[in-house]
C-alpha positions as CSV (number, residue, x, y, z in Angstrom):
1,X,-47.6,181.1,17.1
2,X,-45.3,183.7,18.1
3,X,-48.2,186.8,17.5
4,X,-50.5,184.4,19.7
5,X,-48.3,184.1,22.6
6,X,-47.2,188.1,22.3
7,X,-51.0,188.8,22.9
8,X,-51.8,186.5,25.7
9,X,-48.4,188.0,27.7
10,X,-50.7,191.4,26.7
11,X,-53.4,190.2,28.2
12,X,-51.6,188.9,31.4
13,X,-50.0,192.3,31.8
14,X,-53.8,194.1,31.8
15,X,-54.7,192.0,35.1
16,X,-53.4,194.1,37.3
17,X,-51.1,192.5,39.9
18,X,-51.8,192.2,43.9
19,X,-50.4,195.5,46.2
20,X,-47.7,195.0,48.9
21,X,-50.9,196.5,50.9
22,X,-52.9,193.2,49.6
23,X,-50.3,191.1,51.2
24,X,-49.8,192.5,54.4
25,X,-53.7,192.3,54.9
26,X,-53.5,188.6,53.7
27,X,-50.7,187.8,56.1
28,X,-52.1,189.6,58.9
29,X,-55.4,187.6,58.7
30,X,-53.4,184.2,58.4
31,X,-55.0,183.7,54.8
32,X,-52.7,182.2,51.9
33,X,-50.3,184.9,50.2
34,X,-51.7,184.2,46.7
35,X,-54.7,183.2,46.7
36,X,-56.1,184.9,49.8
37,X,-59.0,182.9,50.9
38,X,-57.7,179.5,52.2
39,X,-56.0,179.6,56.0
40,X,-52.2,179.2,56.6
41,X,-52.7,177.3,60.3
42,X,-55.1,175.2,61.3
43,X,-57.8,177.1,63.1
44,X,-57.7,177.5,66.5
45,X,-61.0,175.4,67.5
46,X,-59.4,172.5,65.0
47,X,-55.9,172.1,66.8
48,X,-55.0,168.7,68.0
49,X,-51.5,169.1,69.0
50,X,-49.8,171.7,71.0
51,X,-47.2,172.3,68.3
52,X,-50.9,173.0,65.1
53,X,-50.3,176.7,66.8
54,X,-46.7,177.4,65.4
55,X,-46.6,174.9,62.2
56,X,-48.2,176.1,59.0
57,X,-49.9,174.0,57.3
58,X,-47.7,172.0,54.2
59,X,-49.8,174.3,51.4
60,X,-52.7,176.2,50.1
61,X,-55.4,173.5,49.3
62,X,-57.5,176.4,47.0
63,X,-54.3,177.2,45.0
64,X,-51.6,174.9,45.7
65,X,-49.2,177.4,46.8
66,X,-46.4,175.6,49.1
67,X,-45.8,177.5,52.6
68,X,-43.1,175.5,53.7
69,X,-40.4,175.1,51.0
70,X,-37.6,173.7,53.1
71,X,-36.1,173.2,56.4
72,X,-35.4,176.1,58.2
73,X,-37.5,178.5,56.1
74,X,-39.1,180.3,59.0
75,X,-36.8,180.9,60.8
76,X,-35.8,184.8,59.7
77,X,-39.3,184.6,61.0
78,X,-38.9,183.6,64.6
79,X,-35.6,185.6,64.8
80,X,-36.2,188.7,62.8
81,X,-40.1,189.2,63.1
82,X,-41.4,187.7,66.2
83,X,-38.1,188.5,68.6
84,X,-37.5,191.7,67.1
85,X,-40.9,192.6,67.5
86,X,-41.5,191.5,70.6
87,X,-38.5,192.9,72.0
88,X,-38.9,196.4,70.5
89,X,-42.5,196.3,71.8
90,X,-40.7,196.0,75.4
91,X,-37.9,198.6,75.5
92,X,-40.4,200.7,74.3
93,X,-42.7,199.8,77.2
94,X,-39.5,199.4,79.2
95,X,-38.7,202.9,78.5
96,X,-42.0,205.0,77.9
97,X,-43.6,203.4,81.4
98,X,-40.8,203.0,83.5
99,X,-39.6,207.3,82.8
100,X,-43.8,208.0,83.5
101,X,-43.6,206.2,86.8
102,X,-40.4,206.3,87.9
103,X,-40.4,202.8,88.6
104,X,-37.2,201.0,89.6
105,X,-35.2,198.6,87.8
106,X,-36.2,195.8,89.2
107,X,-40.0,196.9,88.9
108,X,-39.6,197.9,85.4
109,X,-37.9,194.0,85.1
110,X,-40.8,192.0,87.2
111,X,-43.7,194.0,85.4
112,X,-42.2,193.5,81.6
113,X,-39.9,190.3,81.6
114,X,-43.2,187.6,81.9
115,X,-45.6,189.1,79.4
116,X,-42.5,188.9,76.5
117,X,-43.2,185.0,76.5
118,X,-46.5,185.1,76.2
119,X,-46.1,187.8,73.2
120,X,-44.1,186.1,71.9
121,X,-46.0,182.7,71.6
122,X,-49.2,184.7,70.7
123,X,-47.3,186.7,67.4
124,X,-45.4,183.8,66.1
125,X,-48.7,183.1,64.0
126,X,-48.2,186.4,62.7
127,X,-45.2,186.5,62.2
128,X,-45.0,183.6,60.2
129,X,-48.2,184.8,57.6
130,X,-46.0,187.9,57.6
131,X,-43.1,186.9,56.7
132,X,-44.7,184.4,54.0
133,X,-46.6,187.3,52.5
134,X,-43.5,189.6,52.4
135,X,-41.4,186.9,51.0
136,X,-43.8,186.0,48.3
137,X,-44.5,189.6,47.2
138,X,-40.8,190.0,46.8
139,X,-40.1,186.3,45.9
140,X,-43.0,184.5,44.2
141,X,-41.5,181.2,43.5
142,X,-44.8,181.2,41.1
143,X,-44.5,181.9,37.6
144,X,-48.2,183.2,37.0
145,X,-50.5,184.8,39.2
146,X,-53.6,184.1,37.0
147,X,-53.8,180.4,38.3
């Protein structure tokens, strides 16, 4: 019993295991973390509700995996990913545009403070997969990947 289960953890091992390149691909097309195929939203020509844009869907229905685990899971997410993002995107806009043109500060305010909502609300898809895919490279909260 023992030899048998020493050559199937062998034969686990061979498989080799998905790159942190493979996840950031998966996340970036809003595709499941581990299995890679099945969507983590609702598409876009499928949403009912206002709020199917920002809430992942409860799990994978190809593999099972769960996207949200608990209350409060994204929220690194929103906070860390999309804001940070965002925000880096427009100091660096902020900065980069506003030195080119030698815009005012009130310009550089009225042309860059109303797209950051609109950024923001278009990335928090993103975001989200991202953070999911990160998370379960590091994290995988699965205890095989060959299901």
């Amino acid at each position: 019993m023992a030899q048998q289960q020493q050559q199937l953890t062998k034969i686990k091992r061979t498989r080799p295991e998905p790159e942190a390149w493979s996840f950031f691909k998966r996340g970036m097309r809003l595709c499941c973390p581990e299995c890679g195929i099945s969507p983590v939203f609702v598409p876009v020509h499928k949403m009912k509700r206002f709020s199917d844009w920002m809430e992942p869907l409860d799990g994978c229905p190809r593999c099972g995996y769960a996207y949200n685990r608990e209350n409060g899971y994204f929220l690194l997410s929103t906070w860390g990913f999309n804001y940070g993002i965002v925000g880096m995107l427009g100091l660096i806009s902020i900065f980069t545009i506003g030195d080119y043109f030698n815009l005012t500060t009130a310009q550089m305010l009225m042309l860059f403070i109303p797209p950051l909502p609109v950024l923001n609300f278009m990335f928090i898809r993103h975001s989200k997969s991202l953070f999911l895919a990160m998370d379960h490279y590091f994290d995988p909260h699965i205890t095989e990947r060959s299901k």
